[in-house]
C-alpha positions in Angstrom: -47.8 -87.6 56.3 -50.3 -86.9 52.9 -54.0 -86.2 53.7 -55.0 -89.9 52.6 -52.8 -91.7 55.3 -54.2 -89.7 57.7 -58.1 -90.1 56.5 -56.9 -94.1 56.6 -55.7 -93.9 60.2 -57.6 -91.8 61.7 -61.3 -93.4 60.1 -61.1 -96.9 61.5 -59.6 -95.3 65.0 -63.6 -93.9 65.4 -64.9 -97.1 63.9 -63.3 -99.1 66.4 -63.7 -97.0 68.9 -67.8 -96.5 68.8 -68.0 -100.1 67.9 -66.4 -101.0 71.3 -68.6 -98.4 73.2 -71.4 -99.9 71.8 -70.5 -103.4 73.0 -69.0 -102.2 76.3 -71.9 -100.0 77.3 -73.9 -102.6 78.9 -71.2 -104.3 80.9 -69.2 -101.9 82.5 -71.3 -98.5 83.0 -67.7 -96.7 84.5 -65.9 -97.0 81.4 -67.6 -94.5 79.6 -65.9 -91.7 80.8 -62.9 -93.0 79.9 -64.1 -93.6 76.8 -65.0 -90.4 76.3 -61.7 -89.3 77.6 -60.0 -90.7 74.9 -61.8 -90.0 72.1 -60.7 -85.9 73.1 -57.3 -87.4 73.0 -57.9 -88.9 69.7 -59.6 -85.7 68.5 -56.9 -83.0 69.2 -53.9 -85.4 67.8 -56.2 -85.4 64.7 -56.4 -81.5 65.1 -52.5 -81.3 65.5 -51.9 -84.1 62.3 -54.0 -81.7 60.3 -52.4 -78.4 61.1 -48.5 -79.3 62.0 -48.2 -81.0 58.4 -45.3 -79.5 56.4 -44.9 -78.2 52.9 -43.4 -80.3 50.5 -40.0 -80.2 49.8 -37.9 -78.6 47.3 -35.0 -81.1 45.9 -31.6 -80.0 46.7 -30.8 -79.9 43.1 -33.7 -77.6 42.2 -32.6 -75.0 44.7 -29.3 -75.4 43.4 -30.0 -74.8 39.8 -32.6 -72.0 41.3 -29.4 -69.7 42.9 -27.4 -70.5 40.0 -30.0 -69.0 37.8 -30.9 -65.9 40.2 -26.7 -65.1 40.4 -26.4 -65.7 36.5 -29.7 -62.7 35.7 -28.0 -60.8 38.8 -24.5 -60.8 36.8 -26.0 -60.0 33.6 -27.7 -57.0 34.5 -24.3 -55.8 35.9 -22.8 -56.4 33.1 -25.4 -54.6 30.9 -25.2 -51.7 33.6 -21.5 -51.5 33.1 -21.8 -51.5 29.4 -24.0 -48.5 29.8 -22.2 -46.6 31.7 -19.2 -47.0 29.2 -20.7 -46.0 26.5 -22.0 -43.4 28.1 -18.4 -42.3 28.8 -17.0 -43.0 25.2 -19.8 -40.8 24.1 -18.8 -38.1 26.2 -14.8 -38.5 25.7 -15.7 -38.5 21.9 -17.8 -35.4 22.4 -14.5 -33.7 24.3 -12.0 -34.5 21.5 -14.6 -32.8 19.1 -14.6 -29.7 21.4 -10.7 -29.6 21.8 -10.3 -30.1 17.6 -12.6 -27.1 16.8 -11.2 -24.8 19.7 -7.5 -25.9 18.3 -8.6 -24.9 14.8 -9.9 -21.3 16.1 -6.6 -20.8 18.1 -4.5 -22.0 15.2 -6.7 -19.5 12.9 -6.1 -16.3 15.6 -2.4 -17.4 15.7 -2.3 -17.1 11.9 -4.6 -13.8 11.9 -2.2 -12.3 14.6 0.7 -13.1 12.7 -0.1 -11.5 9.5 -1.4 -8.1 11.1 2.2 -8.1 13.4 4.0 -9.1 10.1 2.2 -5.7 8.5 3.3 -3.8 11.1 6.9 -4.7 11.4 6.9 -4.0 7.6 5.1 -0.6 8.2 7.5 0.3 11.4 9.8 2.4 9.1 7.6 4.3 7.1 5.7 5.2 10.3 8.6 6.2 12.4 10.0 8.3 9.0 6.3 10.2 8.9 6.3 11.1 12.7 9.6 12.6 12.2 8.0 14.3 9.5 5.3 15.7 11.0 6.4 16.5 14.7 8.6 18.9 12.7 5.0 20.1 11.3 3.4 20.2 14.2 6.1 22.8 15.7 5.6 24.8 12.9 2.2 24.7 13.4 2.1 25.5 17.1 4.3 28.7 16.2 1.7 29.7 13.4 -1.2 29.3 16.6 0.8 31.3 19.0 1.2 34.4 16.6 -1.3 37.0 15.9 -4.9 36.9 14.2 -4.2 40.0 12.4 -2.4 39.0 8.7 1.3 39.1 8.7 3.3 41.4 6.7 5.3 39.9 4.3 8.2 38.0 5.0 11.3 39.0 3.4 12.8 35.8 2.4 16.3 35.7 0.8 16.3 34.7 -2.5 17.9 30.9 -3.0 20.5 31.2 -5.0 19.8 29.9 -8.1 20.4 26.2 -9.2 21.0 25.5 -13.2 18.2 23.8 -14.3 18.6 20.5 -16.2 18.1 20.8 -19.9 14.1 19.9 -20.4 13.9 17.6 -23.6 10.3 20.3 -24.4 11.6 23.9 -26.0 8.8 26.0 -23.8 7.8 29.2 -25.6 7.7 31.2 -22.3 7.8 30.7 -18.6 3.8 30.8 -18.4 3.8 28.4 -20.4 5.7 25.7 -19.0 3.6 26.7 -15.7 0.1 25.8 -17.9 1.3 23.1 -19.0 2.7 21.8 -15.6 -0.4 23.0 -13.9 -2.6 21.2 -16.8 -0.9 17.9 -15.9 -1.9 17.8 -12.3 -5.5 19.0 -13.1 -5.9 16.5 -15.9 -4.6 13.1 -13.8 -1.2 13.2 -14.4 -0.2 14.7 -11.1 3.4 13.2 -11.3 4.6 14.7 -14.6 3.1 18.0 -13.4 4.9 18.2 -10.2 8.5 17.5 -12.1 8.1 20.4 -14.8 6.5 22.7 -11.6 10.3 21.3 -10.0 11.9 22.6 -13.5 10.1 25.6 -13.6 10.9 26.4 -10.0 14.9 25.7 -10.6 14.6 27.6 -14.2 12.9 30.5 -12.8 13.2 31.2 -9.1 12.3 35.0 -9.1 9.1 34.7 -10.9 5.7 35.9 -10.0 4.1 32.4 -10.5 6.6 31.2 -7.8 4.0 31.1 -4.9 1.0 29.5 -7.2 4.0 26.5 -8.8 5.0 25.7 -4.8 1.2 25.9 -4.0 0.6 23.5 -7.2 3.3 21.5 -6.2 1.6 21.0 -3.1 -1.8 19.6 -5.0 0.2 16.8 -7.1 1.5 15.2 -4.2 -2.6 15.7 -2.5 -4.0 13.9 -5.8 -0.9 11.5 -5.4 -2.7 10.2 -1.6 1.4 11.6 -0.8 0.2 13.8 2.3 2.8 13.8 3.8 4.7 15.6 1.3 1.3 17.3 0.2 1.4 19.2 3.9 5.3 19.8 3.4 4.8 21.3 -0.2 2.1 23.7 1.8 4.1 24.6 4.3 6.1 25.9 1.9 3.9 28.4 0.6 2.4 29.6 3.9 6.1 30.3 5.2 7.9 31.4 2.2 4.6 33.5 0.8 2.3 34.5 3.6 0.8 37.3 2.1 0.4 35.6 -0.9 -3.3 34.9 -2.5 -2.5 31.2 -2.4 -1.4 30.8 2.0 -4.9 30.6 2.7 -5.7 27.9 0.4 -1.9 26.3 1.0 -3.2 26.5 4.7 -6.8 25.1 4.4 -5.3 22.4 2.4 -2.9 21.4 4.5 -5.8 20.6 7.2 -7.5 18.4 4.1 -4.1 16.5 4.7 -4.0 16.0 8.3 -7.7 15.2 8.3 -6.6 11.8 5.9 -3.7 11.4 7.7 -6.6 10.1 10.9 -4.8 13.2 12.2 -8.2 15.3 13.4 -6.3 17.6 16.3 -4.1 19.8 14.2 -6.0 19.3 11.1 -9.0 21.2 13.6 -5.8 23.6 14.7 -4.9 24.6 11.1 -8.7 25.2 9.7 -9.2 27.4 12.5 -6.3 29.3 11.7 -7.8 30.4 7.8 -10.5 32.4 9.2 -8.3 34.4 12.0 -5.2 34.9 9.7 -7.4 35.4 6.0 -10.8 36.1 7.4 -12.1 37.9 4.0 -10.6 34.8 1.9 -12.8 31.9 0.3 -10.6 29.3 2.1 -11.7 31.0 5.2 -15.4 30.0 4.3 -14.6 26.6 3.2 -12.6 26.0 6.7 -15.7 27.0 8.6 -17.7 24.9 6.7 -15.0 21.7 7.4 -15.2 22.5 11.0 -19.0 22.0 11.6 -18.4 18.8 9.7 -16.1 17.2 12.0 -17.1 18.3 15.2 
């Protein structure tokens, strides 16, 4: 019940009700209490009108169209929050297949690298194993040359090779010394090839000759200016065997360590330059071999 009913109720109630206790008053003095009794009754049913009145209700279809509403925002912001989340994961995934694709490329690069340097070696394998042949034959001639005395040798005897005809040189030489000049001239003056073949000629043409030990010795230098050092150390050995009394062993033997030293081969070119100054202590090569030493230790 709306406040107006009530107000139209409850208004003639007390009319009605003071209008008969006015007219009843005089007549029947007992039924005032009663009177009075009802109008509490009155008065608290009033009381309980006013306060037990319920809110107005909502239509069923409202509430309806209310949930449907509320359930429709709640499933869009679930679908928003999934959309997040999977573009968050594309993101991620994309950022992955970028990672993967650059670290394929480097190990695709180091595969390449790694190929080419074993390629180099398998192509070097040959010429390596050839050279260590080479020089472990050195290196016992070397540890002999260390075991024997400081003092200087006396000279070898050394048979002389029989000799071996000479081919016919194109050049009509004037005189021994001077195919050695010439041959000498040519490594000196950058052609370090052509001068070790006519030192070869002279060396077949005149076996027996002073200049021997200086042609083997400049022998030694072509294949040195040729980067050949190898051979260079072979030529040398040469002279320090054959001639080691000579005025050239100590420079044969101070050259030689030159050779090991750009061969990367520091330990016996160290064993050889300290060998010049205890086998030709009063030579120059012994000076220059001290010097060498302080260099590279």
């Amino acid at each position: 019940m709306n406040r107006v009913a009530r107000r139209a109720v409850v208004f003639p109630l007390i009319g009605a009700v003071a209008a008969f206790v006015a007219g009843c008053a005089v007549v029947d003095t007992g039924a005032f209490p009663r009177l009075q009794d009802e109008m509490v009754g009155l008065k608290k049913e009033i009381a309980v009108l006013k306060t037990a009145s319920p809110p107005a209700p909502v239509p069923a279809a409202e509430r309806a169209d209310a949930g449907e509403i509320q359930s429709l925002r709640k499933s869009f912001a679930d679908m928003n929050s999934d959309f997040d989340r999977v573009r968050t994961d594309q993101l991620v995934a994309i950022t992955r297949m970028d990672e993967a694709r650059v670290e394929t490329q480097r190990v695709a690069a180091r595969q390449e690298a790694q190929e080419r340097a074993l390629q180099e070696v398998r192509g070097n394998a040959d010429r390596v194993k050839e050279i260590e042949k080479r020089l472990a034959a050195l290196e016992e001639k070397i540890g002999k040359l260390a075991a024997a005395p400081a003092a200087t040798p006396a000279p070898a005897v050394v048979p002389a090779p029989a000799p071996v005809p000479a081919p016919e040189s194109p050049r009509k030489w004037k005189s021994p010394e001077e195919m050695y000049e010439v041959a000498v001239g040519q490594v000196k003056g950058g052609n370090p090839k052509a001068g070790r073949e006519t030192l070869s000629d002279f060396a077949a043409k005149y076996p027996d000759h002073k200049l021997i030990p200086n042609a083997l010795y400049w022998k030694g230098e072509a294949f040195y200016a040729e980067k050949d050092f190898e051979n260079a150390i072979l030529a040398f050995q040469d002279v320090v065997d054959k001639y080691p009394a000579g005025e050239k062993a100590p420079d044969a033997m101070y050259k030689q360590g030159l050779s090991f030293l750009s061969l990367k081969d520091s330990k016996n070119a160290r064993i050889l330059l300290d060998l010049v100054p205890k086998k030709y202590p009063k030579s120059k090569a012994a000076e220059m071999a001290k010097k060498k030493l302080k260099e590279i230790r």
